[in-house]
N, C-alpha and C positions, 0 to 999 in steps of 0.2 A: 504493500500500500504506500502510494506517495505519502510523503509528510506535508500534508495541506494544514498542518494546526496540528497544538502540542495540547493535550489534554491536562485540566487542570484537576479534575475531580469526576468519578467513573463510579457509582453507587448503585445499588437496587433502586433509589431515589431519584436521583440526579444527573446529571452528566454536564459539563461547565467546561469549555474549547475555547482554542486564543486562536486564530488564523498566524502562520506565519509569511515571511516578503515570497518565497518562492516553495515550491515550483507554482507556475500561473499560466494563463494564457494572453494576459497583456503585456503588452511591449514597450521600451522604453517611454516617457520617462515616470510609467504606472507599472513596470516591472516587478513582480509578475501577476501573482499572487491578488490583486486589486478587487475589493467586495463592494465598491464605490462606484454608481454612476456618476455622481455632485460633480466628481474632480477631473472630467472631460476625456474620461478612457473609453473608447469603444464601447455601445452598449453590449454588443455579444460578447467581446472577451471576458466581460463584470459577470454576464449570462454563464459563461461556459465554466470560470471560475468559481460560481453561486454554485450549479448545475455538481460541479465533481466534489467540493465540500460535503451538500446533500447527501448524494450517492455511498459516500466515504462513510458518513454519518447513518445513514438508513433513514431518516427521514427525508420526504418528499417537500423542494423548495416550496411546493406550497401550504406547508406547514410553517413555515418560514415567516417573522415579523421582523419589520424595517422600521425604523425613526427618520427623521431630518430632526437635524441636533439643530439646540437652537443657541446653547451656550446660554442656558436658563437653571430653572429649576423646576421644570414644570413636567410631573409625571402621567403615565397611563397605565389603568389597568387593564389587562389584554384578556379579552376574550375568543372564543369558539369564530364572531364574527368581524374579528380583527385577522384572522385567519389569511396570508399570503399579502397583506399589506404591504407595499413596497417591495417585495420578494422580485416580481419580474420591469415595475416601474418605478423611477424616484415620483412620479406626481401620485401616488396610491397610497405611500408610506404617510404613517402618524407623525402631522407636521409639529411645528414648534415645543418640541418635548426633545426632553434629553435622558430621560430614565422608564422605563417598562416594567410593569410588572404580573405575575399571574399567578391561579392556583389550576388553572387546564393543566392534562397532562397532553405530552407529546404537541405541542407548540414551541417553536424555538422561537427565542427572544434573542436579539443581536443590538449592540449599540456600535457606531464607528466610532475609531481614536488613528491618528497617527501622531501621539506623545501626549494630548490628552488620556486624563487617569478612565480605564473602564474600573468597574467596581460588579461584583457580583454581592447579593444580598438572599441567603437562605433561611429563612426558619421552617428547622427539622421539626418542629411541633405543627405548627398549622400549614404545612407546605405551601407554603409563598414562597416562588424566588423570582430577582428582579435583577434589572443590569443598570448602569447608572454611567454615562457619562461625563466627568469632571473637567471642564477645562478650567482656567485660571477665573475664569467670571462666575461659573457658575460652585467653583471653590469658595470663591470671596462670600456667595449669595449665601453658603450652607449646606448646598445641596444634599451631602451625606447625609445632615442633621437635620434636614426638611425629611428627608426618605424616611429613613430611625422611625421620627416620631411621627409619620403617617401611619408606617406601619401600629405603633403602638397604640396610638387616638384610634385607626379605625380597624383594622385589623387584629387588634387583641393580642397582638404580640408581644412576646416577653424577653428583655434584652440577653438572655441567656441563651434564649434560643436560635439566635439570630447568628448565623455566621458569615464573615464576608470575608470577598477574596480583593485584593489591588494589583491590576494589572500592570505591566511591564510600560512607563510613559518617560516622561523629560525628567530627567534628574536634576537638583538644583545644581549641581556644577555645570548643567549648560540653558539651564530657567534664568537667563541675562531679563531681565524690567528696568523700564527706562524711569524717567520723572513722574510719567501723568500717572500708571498704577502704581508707583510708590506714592503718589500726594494721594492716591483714593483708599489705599492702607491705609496710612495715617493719618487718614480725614474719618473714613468710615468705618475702619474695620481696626483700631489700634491695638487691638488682643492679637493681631496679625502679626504684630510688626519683631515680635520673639523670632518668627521662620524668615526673617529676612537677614539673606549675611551680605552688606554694605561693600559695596568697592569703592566708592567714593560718595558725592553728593547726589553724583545724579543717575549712579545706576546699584543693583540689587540681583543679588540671586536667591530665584523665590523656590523654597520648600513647600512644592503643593502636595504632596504625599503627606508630609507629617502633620499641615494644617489638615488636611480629611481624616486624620486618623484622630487627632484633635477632637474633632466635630463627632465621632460615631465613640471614642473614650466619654466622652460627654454624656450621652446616653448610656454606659455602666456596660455596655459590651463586654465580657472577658476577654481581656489579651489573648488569651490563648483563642479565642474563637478568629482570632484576625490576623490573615496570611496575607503575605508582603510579596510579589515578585521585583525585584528591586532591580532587573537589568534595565537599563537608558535605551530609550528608543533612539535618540542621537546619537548615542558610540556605538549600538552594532548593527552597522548598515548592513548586513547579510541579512538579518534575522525582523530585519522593522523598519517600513519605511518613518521619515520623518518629517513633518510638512517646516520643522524649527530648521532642518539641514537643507532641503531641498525643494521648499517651496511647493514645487507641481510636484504631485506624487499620490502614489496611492494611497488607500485606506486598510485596515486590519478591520475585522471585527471579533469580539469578545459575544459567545454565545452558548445557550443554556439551553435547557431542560427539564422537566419532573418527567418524569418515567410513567 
């Protein structure tokens, strides 16, 4: 079997996949690997690449749910007739939302990152899992700590039961911020400004892992329920495209399951 995606977690439950950059069927400069229409790659190659994931996986892409990230906070709960949303179009996919979640089983849920944080969210008690898009804005907004306590206010979830995973994104050794999100840190968000390591006055390297991890310790998570993939999607360009290195480039997706 190609290695289309490294499995994260494989249970009677569950099952949690990260796409990797290759093997694919798009070509430079979305090589190869690419799960993304957005970023102006051939739509068949995105198709063919969707198509051999699926396959790989034994679920049929139209079992498949797609987002368009909005760099928000603003979640969905996926049902039966959310079902193949965005899976063969980007205009079909659940617009302005950056996190997904369900209690179906055999619906896959996908969020895109390339160095943006994906985040997987499980609770083994009331089978909910969700996937969660982080990028720096929608870090600043909460979003982990919005997701947590949806789950808890409407879902009856118990932070015990809750387990999450952080996927592979921008390390702060190359999370370079300039002036303006440094003055909206320490305008708006000053509990922030601990994950910022200073180069000079007018630039920062921002810790967005350790700020969501922040945000979900906050809600009483057990450490140990919360796994860290800590490789940079900026240093290992075999394995991740980067949109911080390369601009035009492809997408990864982070995708799930209940059984």
């Amino acid at each position: 079997m190609l290695n289309l995606y490294k499995t994260i977690s494989n249970t009677e439950d569950v099952f949690i996949g990260l796409t990797l950059r290759h093997p694919g069927h798009s070509l430079p400069p979305f090589d190869s690997n690419n799960m993304a229409f957005y970023v102006g790659d051939e739509k068949k190659h995105v198709l063919d690449n969707r198509i051999a994931l699926s396959k790989a996986i034994g679920i049929e892409l139209s079992h498949w749910v797609f987002l368009n990230v909005a760099h928000g906070t603003n979640y969905h709960k996926v049902t039966i007739a959310d079902k193949a949303k965005g899976a063969y179009t980007d205009d079909s996919a659940i617009k302005h939302t950056d996190a997904l979640y369900t209690s179906e089983k055999n619906l896959v849920l996908t969020v895109f990152h390339a160095d943006c944080i994906p985040l997987v969210f499980y609770d083994q008690k009331q089978k909910l899992l969700g996937v969660v898009h982080a990028g720096w804005k929608g870090t600043l907004a909460n979003i982990s700590g919005k997701f947590i306590d949806h789950w808890i206010q409407h879902e009856q979830s118990d932070p015990n039961d809750i387990h999450i995973y952080i996927g592979p994104s921008l390390s702060q050794k190359h999370f370079s911020i300039k002036e303006d999100v440094i003055h909206i840190i320490q305008s708006h968000h000053p509990d922030y400004n601990e994950y910022l390591h200073y180069l000079d006055d007018h630039h920062a390297l921002f810790d967005a892992i350790a700020i969501n991890v922040s945000q979900i310790q906050a809600h009483h998570i057990p450490p140990q329920n919360i796994s860290i993939d800590h490789r940079c999607t900026f240093s290992d360009r075999e394995n991740f495209f980067s949109y911080r290195r390369d601009k035009t480039t492809g997408r990864h997706i982070t995708f799930c399951f209940l059984r």
